[in-house]
GUKOL-931313 format. One record per atom (N, C-alpha, C): residue in one letter; x negated, y, z negated. Coordinates in pm, whole numbers, plus 32768, in hexadecimal, padded with zeros to 4 digits. Layout:
BEGIN
aXYZ;...
//
This chain:
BEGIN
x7D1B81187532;x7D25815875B5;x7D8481087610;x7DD08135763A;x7E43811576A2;x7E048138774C;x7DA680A9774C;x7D9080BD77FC;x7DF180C97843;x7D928117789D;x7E28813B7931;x7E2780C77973;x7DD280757982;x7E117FBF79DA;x7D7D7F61799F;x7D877EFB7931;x7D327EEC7913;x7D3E7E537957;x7CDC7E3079C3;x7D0F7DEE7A10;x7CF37D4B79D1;x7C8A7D4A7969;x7C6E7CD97929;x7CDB7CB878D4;x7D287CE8788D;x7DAA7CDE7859;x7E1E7C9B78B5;x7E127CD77914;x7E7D7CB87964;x7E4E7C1A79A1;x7DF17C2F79E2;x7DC87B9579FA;x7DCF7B2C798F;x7D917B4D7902;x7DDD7AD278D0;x7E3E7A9278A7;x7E907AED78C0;x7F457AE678D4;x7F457A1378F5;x7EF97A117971;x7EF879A879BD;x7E8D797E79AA;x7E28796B7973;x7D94793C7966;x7D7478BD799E;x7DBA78647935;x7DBE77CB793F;x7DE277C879EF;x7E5677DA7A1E;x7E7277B17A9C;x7E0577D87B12;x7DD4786A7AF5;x7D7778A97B4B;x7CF578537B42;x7CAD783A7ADC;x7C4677E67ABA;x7C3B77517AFF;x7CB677137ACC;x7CE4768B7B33;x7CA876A47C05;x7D0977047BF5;x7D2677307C6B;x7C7B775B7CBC;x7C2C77AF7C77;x7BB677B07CA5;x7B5B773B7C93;x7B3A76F67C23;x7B0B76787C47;x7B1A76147CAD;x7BA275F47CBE;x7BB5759C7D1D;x7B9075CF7DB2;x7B70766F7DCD;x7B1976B97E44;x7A8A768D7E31;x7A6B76987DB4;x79F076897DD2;x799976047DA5;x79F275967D72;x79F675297D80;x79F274D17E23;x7A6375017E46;x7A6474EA7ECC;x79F874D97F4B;x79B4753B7F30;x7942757E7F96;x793775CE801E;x7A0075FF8014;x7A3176168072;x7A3D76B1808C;x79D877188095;x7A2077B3806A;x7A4F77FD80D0;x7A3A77BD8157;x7A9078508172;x7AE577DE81F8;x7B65782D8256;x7BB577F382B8;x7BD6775D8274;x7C18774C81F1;x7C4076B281C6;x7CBD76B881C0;x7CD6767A8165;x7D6476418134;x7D8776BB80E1;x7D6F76E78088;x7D807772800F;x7DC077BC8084;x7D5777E380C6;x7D9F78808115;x7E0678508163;x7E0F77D981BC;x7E9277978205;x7EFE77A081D7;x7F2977938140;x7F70776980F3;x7F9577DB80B1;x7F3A7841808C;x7F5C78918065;x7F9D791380C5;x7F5C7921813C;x7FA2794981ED;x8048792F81F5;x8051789281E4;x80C0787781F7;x813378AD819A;x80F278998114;x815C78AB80A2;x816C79468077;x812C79AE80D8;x81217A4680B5;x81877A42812A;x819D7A2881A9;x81BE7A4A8211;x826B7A2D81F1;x826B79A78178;x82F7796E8168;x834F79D78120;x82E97A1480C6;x83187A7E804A;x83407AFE8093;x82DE7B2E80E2;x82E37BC68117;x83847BA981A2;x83657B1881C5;x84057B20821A;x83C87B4A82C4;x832C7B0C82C1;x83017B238368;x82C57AB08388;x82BD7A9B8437;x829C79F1843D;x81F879C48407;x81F27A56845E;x81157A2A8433;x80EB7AD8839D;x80907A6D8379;x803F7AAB82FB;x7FA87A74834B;x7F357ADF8352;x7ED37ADB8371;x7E7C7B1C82F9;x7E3A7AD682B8;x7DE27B00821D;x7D5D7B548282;x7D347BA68262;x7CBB7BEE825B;x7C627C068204;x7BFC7C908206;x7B9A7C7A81AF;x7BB57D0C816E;x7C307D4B817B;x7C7E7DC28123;x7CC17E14818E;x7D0B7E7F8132;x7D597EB38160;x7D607EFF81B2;x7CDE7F4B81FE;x7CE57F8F822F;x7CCB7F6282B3;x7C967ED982D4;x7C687E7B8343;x7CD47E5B8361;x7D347E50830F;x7DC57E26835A;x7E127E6C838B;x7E037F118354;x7E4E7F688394;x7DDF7FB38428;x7D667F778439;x7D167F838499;x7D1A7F518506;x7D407ECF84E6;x7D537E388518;x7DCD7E3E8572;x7E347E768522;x7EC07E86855C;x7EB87EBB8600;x7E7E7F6085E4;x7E6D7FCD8621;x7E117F6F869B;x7DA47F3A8699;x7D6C7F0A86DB;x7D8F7EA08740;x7DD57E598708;x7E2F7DE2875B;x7E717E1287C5;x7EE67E7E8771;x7F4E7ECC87FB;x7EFA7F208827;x7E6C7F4F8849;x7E227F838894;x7E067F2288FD;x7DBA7E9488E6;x7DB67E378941;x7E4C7E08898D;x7E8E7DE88938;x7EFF7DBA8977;x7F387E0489F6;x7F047E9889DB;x7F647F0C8A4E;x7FD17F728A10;x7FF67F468998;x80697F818964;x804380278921;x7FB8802B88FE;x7F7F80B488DA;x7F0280B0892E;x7EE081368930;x7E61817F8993;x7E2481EC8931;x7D8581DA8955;x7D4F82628924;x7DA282E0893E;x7DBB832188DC;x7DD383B388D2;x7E5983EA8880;x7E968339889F;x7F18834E8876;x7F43837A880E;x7FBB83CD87F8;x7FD183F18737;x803383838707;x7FEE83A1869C;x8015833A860E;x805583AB85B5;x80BD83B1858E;x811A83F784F7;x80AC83A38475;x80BA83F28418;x807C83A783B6;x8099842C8335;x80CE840682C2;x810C84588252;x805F84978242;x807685428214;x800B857E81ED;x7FF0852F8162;x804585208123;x801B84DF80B1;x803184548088;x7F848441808D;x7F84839C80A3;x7EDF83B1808B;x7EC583218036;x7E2782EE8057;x7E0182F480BF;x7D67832880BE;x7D1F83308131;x7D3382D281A7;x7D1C8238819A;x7D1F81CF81BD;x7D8681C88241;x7DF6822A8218;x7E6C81E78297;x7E12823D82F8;x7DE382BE82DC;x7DD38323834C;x7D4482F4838D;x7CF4828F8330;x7C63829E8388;x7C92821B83F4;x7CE381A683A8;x7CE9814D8421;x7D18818684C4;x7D7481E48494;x7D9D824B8519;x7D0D82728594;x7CED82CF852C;x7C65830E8573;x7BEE829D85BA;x7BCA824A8565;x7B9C81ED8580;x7B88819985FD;x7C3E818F862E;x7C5B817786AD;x7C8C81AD872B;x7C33823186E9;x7C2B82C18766;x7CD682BC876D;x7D4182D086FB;x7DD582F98727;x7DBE839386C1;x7E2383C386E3;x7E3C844286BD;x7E70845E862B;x7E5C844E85BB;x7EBA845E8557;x7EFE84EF857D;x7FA884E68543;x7FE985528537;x8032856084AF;x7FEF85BF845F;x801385BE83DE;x80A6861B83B3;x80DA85838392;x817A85DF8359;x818F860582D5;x81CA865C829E;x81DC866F8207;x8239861D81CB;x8219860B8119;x826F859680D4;x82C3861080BA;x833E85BE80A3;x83A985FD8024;x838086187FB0;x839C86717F67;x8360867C7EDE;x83D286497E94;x842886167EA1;x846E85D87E27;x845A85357E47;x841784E97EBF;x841184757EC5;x8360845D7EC7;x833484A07EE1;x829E84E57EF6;x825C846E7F8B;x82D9842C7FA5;x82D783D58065;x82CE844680C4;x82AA84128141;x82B6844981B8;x834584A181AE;x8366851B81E1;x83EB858381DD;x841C85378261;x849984F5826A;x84D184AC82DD;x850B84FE833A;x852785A68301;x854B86238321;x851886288399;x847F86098388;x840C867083D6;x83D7863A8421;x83D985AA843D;x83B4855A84AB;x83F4855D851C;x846C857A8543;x8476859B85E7;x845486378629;x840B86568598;x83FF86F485E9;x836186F08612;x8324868185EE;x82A18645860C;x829185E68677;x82C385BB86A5;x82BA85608726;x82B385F48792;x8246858D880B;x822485BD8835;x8231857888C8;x82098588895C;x8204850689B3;x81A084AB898B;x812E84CC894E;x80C08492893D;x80DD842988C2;x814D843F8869;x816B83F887CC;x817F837087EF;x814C82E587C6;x817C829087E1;x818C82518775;x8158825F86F6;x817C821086AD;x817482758601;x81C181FE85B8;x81DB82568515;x81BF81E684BA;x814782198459;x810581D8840B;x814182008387;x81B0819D834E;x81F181C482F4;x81A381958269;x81A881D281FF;x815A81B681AB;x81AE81CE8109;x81A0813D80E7;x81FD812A8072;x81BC813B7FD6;x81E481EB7FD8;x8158820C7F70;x816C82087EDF;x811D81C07E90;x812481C07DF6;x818581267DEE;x81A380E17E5D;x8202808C7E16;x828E809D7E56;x82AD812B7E75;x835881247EA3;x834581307F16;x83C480EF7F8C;x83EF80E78008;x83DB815A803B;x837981878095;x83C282058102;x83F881F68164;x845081728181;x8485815481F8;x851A819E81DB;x857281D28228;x85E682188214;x864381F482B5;x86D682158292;x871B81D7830F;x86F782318380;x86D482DD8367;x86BD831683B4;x862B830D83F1;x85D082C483C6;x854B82968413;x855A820B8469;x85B681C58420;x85DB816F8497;x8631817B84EF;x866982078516;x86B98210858D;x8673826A85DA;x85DE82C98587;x859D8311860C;x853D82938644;x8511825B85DE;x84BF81B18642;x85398184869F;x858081608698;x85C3813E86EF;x85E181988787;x8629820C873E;x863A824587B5;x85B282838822;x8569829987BA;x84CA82B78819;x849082698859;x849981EB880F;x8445816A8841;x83C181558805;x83CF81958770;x82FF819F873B;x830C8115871A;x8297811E86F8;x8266806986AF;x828A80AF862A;x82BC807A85D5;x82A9806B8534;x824F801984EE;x82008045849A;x818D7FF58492;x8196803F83C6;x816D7FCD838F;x81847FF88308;x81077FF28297;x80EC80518272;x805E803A81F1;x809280008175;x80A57F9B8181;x80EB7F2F80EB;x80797F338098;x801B7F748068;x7FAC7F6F8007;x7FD17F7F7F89;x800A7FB77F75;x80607FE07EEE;x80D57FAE7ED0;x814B7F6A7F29;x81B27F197EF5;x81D47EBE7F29;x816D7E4E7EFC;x81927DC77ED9;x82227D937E72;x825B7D617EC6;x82DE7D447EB4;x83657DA97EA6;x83257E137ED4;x83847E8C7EF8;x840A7E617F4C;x84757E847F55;x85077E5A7F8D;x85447EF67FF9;x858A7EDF805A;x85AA7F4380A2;x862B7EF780E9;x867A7F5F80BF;x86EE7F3B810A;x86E67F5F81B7;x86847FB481F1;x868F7FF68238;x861E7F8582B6;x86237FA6832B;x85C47F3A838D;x85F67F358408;x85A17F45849D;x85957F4D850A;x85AE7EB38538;x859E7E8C84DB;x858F7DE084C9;x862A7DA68498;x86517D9D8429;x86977D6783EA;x87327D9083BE;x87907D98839B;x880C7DE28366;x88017D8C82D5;x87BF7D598286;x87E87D4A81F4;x87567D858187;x87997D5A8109;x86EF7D8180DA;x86887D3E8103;x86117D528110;x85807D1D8139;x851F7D8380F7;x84A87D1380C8;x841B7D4580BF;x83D77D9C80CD;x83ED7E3D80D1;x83677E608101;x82EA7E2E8164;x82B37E42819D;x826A7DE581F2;x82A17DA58287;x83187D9C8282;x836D7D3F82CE;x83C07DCF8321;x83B97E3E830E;x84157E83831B;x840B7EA083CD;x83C67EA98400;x835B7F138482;x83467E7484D8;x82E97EAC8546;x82B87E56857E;x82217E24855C;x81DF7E4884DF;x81627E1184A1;x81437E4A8436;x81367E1683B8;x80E27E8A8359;x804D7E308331;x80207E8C82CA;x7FC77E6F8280;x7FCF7E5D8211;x7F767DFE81B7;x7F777E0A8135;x7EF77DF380C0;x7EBD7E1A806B;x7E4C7E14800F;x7E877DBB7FB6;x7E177DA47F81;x7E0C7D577F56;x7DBA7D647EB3;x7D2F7DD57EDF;x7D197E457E82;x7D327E0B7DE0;x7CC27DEA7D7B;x7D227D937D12;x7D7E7DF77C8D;x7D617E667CC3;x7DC97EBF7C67;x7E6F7F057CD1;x7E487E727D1F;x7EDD7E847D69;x7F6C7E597CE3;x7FE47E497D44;x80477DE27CE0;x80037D597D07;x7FF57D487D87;x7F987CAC7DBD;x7F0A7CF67DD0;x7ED17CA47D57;x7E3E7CD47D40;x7E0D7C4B7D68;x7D887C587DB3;x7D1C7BFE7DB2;x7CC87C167D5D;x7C4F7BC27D54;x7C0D7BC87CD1;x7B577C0E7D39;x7B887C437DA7;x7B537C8B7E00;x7B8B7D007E6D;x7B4C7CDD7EE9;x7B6D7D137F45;x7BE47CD87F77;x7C407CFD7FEA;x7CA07C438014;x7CD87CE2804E;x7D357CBF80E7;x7DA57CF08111;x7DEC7C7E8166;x7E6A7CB4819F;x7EA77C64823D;x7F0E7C87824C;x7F3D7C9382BE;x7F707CC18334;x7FDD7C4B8340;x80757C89833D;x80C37C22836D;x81327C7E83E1;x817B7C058432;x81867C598489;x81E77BE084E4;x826B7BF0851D;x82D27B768551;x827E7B5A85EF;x82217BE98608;x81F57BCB86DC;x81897B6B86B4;x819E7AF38700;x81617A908709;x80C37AC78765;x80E37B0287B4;x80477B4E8805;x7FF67BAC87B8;x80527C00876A;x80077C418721;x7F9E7BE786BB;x7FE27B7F8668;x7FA77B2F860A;x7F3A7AF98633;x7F5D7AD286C0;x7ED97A978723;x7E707AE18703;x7E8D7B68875F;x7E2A7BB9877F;x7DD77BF886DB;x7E0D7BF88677;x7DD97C2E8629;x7D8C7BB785CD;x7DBC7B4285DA;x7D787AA7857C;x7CD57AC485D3;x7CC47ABC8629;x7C887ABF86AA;x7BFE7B0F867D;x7C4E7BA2867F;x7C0C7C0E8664;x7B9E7C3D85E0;x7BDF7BD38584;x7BC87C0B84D9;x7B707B688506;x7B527B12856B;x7AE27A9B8584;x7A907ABA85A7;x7A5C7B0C85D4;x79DF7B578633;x7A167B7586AA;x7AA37B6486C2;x7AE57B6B873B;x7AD97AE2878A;x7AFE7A71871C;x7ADF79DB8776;x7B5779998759;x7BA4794A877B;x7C2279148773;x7BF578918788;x7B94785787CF;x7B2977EE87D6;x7AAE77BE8790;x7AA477888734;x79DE77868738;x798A77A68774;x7932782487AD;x78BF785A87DF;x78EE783F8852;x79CB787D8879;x79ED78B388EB;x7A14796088A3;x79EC79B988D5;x79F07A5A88E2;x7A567AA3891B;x7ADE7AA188F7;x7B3A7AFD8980;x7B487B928974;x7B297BB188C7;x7B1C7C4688E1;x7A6C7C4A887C;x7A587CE7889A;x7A0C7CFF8835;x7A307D0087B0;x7A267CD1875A;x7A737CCE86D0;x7A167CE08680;x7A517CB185E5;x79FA7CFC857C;x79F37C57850F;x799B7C56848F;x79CE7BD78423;x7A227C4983EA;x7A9E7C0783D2;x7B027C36835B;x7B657BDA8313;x7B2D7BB282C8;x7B6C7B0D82AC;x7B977B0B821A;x7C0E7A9F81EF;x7C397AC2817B;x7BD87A2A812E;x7BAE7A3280BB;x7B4E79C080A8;x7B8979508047;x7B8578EE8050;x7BB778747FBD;x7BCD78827F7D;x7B6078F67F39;x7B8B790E7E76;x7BD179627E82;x7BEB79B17EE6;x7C5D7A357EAB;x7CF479FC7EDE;x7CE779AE7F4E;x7D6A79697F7F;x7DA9792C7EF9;x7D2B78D47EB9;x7D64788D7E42;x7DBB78CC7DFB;x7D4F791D7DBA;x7D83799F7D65;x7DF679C47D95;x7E1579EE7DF9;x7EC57A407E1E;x7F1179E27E2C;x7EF579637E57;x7F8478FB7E2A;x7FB778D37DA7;x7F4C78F67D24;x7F7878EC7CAC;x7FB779547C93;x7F7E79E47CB6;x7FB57A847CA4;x80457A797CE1;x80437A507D5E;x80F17A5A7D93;x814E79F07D5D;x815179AE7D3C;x81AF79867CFA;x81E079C57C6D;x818F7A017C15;x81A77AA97BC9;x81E37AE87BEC;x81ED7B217C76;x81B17B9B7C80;x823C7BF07C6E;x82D17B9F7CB6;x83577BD67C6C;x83687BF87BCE;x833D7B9E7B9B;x83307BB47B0D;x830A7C1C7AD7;x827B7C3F7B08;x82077C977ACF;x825F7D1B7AEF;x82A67CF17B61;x82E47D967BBE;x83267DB87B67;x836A7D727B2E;x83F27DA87AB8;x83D17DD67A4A;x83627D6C7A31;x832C7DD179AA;x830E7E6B79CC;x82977E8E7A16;x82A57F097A53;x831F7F5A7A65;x83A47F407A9B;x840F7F817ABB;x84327F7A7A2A;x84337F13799D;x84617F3A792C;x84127FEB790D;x83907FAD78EC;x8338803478CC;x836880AF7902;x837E80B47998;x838F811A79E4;x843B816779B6;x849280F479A9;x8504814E7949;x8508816078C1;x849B814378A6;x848F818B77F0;x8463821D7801;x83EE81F9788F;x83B782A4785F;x843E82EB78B4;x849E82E4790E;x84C48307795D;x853D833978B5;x857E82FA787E;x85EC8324784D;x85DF835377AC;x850783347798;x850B836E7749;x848883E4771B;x84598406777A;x840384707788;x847484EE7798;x847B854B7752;x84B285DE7740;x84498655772E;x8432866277A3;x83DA86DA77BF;x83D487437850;x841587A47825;x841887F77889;x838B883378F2;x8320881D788B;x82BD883678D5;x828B87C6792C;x82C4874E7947;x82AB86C37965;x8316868379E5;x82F786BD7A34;x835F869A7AB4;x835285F47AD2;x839D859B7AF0;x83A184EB7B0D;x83D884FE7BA7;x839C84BD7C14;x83FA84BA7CB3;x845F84347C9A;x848A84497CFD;x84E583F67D1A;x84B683957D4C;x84AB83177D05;x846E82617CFE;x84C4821A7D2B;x852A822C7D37;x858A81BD7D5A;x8564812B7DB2;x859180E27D7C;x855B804F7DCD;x84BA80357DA7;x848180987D8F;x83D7808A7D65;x83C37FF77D21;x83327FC47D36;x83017F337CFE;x82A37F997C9C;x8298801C7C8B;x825980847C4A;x818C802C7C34;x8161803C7CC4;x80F280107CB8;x80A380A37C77;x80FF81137C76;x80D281727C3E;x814381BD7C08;x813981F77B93;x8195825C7B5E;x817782ED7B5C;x81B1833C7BBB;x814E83C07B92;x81CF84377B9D;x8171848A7B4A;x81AE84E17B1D;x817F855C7B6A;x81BB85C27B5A;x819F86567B79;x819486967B2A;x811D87107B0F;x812687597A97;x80C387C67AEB;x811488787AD4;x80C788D07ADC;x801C88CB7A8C;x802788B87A37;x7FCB88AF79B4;x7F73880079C2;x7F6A88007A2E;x7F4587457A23;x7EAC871C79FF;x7E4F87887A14;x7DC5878079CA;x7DE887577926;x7E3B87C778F8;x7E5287DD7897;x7E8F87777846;x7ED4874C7891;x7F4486C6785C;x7EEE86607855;x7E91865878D0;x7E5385C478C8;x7DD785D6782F;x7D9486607830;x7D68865B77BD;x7D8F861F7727;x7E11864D774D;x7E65867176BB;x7E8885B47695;x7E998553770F;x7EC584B77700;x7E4884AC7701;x7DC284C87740;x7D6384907714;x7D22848B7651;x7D2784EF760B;x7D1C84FD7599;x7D5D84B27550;x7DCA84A1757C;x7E4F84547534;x7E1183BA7539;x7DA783A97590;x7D94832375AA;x7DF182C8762A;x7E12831376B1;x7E6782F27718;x7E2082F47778;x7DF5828077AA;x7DA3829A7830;x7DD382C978B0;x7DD083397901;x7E4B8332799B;x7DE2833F79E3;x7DFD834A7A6B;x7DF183697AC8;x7E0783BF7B2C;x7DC3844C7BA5;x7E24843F7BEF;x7E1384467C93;x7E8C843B7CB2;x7E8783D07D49;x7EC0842C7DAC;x7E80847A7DE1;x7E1A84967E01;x7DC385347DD6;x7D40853B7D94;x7D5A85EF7D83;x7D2486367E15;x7CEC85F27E7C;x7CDD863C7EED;x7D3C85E87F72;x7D7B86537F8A;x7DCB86097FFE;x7D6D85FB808E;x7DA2857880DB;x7D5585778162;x7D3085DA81A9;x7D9C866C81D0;x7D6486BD822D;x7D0C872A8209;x7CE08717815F;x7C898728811A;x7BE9870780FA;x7BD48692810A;x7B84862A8148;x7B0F8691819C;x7A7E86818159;x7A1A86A281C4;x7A0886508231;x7A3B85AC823D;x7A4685A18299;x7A8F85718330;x7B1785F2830C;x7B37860A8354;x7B6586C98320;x7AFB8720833D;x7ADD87AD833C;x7B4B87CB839C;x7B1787888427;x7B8A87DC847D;x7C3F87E28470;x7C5C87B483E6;x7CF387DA83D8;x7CD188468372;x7C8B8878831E;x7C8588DD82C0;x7CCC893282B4;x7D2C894D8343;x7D5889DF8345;x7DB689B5836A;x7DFE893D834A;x7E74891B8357;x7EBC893982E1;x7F6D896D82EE;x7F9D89908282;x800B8925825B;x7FDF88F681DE;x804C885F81CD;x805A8881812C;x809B890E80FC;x80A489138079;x80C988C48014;x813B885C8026;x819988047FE8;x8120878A7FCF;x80BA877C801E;x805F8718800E;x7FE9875E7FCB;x800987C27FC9;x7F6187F57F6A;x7FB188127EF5;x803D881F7EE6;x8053883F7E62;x806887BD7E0E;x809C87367E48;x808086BC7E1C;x8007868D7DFE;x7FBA869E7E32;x7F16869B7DFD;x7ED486E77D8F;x7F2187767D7F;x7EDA87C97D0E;x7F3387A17C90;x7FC487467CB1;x8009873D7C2D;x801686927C17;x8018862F7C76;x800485D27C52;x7FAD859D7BBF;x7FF185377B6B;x7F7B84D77B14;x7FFE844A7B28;x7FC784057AF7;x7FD8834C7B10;x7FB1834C7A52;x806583207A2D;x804482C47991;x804B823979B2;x7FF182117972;x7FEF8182793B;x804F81387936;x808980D479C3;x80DC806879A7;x80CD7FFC7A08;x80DF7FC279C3;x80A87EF979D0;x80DF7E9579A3;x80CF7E1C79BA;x810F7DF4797C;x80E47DBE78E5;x805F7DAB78CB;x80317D847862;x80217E0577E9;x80617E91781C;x80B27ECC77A7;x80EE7EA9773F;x80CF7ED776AC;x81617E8D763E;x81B77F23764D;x82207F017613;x82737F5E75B8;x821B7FC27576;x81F47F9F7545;x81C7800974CF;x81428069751E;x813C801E7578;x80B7809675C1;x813280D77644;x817A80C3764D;x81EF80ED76D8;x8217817E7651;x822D817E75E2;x826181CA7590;x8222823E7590;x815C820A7557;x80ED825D7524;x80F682F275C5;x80FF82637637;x80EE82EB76B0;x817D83467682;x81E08308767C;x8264835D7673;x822383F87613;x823E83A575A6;x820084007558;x81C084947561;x8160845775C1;x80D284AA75CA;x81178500760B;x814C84CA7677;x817885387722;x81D485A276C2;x8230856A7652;x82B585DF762A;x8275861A75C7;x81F7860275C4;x81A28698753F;x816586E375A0;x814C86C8760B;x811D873B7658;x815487AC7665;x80F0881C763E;x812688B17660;x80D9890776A0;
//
């Protein structure tokens, strides 16, 4: 059987180092706010190309966290709208709601299956203040034309890096050369999730971000809201990134370019050698391919047909957000391009602890389908 991410495989890629690496945590006696997460803060913040890295306790606290900060700070207000791609994990849209802002759901492209860069200034509104860009499956949705309506509008750019770790973008509100993913906007988020490309061997997220106030306000926030010892400046929440998983991702990132390539190998085998008309591939370009997915009218069918074969997939997502019982009151919203990505989406199997000969078996399988 050819698992779709068999995550014990992949971890012992690195065993020995990870093992080291957790002992000396719990040797120590040190588990949570130490040296691991400091170190590991610093050396994520060096990679992604922003001054502060703030570790949390996952991904969705950071894209909560974010939202929450520029609420205190002044820079966002209840009611305000947020852009956010219809098609996307739940996660970007509840941190929205969460903090009483407005999600405004835009449609993806179906040949990039990102946010449509088309369709976002026909969505701003007076009320729009900010665009929650979301870098899905692995590839960039940042584009030159989203950084010239941030600009010219004035939104915050704010980015869901959950899915591409070590992703590259020529494009940035920020920068004129290549950069990070993550680095692109004025804050993103990132998981940590251990069937990420940067997997913890748990829960783990954080938030990096160049505004020195923001970093404040959100270190602060994810403390109980204390920046002091048992001093209080906001109401806050625990959201903390802990020893053993800090450990864990300083052995994982120094991989984690590596691991990416293997993935991008896999991803142009099936790309130049899957031949099947019933089997549509989007357009990946630049992808760290934390996911590979395909389109297929027939995709029950298909996933049946790789399951028998012995192919484990996945797919991501089969109910879209404005789908969601809970959130009913979009039901009668019409976002076809996102319900038809949902009824044809599946996710093959690629990783890096793939061989050859199982990158083939999927080939295989997908070009006997009929």
């Amino acid at each position: 059987m050819i698992e779709y991410l068999p995550l014990k495989r992949i971890t012992a890629m690195h065993a020995d180092e990870i093992h080291e690496a957790v002992d000396r945590v719990v040797d120590g006696g040190w588990y949570l706010k130490g040296e691991q997460t400091r170190l590991f803060e610093e050396e994520y913040a060096r990679y992604i190309g922003t001054r502060h890295c703030i570790g949390v306790a996952n991904g969705l606290d950071a894209l909560t966290l974010i939202l929450r900060a520029y609420i205190i700070i002044g820079v966002l207000h209840e009611g305000d709208e947020v852009l956010v791609p219809a098609n996307t994990y739940i996660a970007t849209i509840l941190s929205v709601t969460e903090n009483r802002l407005k999600p405004v759901l835009v449609e993806p492209n179906i040949e990039t299956l990102e946010i449509d860069d088309r369709l976002i200034e026909q969505a701003i509104t007076p009320r729009t203040r900010a665009l929650m860009l979301v870098h899905l499956y692995g590839r960039s949705a940042m584009t030159e034309r989203i950084a010239d309506i941030c600009r010219r509008r004035g939104l915050l750019l704010l980015e869901d890096n959950a899915q591409a770790h070590g992703c590259h973008s020529q494009f940035s509100i920020l920068h004129s050369q290549l950069h990070h993913t993550g680095s692109l906007g004025h804050a993103a988020a990132h998981s940590f999730y251990p069937g990420k490309n940067l997997g913890a061997l748990g829960d783990g997220g954080a938030v990096t971000t160049d505004d020195d106030r923001l970093a404040d306000v959100v270190r602060s926030i994810a403390n109980y809201g204390s920046s002091r010892k048992y001093v209080f400046d906001y109401v806050g929440r625990n959201s903390r990134l802990d020893e053993l998983q800090a450990a864990v991702l300083r052995v994982k990132l120094r991989y984690l370019d590596h691991d990416n390539e293997r993935r991008r190998q896999i991803a142009r085998r099936y790309q130049a050698e899957i031949k099947n008309s019933l089997v549509h591939m989007p357009d990946m370009a630049g992808s760290v391919f934390h996911i590979f997915p395909v389109l297929c009218e027939q995709r029950d069918r298909l996933q049946q047909h790789l399951s028998e074969g012995g192919v484990g997939t996945v797919i991501h997502y089969p109910i879209p957000p404005h789908r969601q019982q809970c959130y009913a009151q979009w039901a009668s919203l019409s976002l076809p391009v996102t319900d038809l990505i949902h009824a044809r989406e599946l996710s093959l199997p690629c990783h890096q602890a793939m061989t050859d000969d199982e990158v083939g078996r999927v080939i295989a399988l997908v070009n006997n389908f009929r």
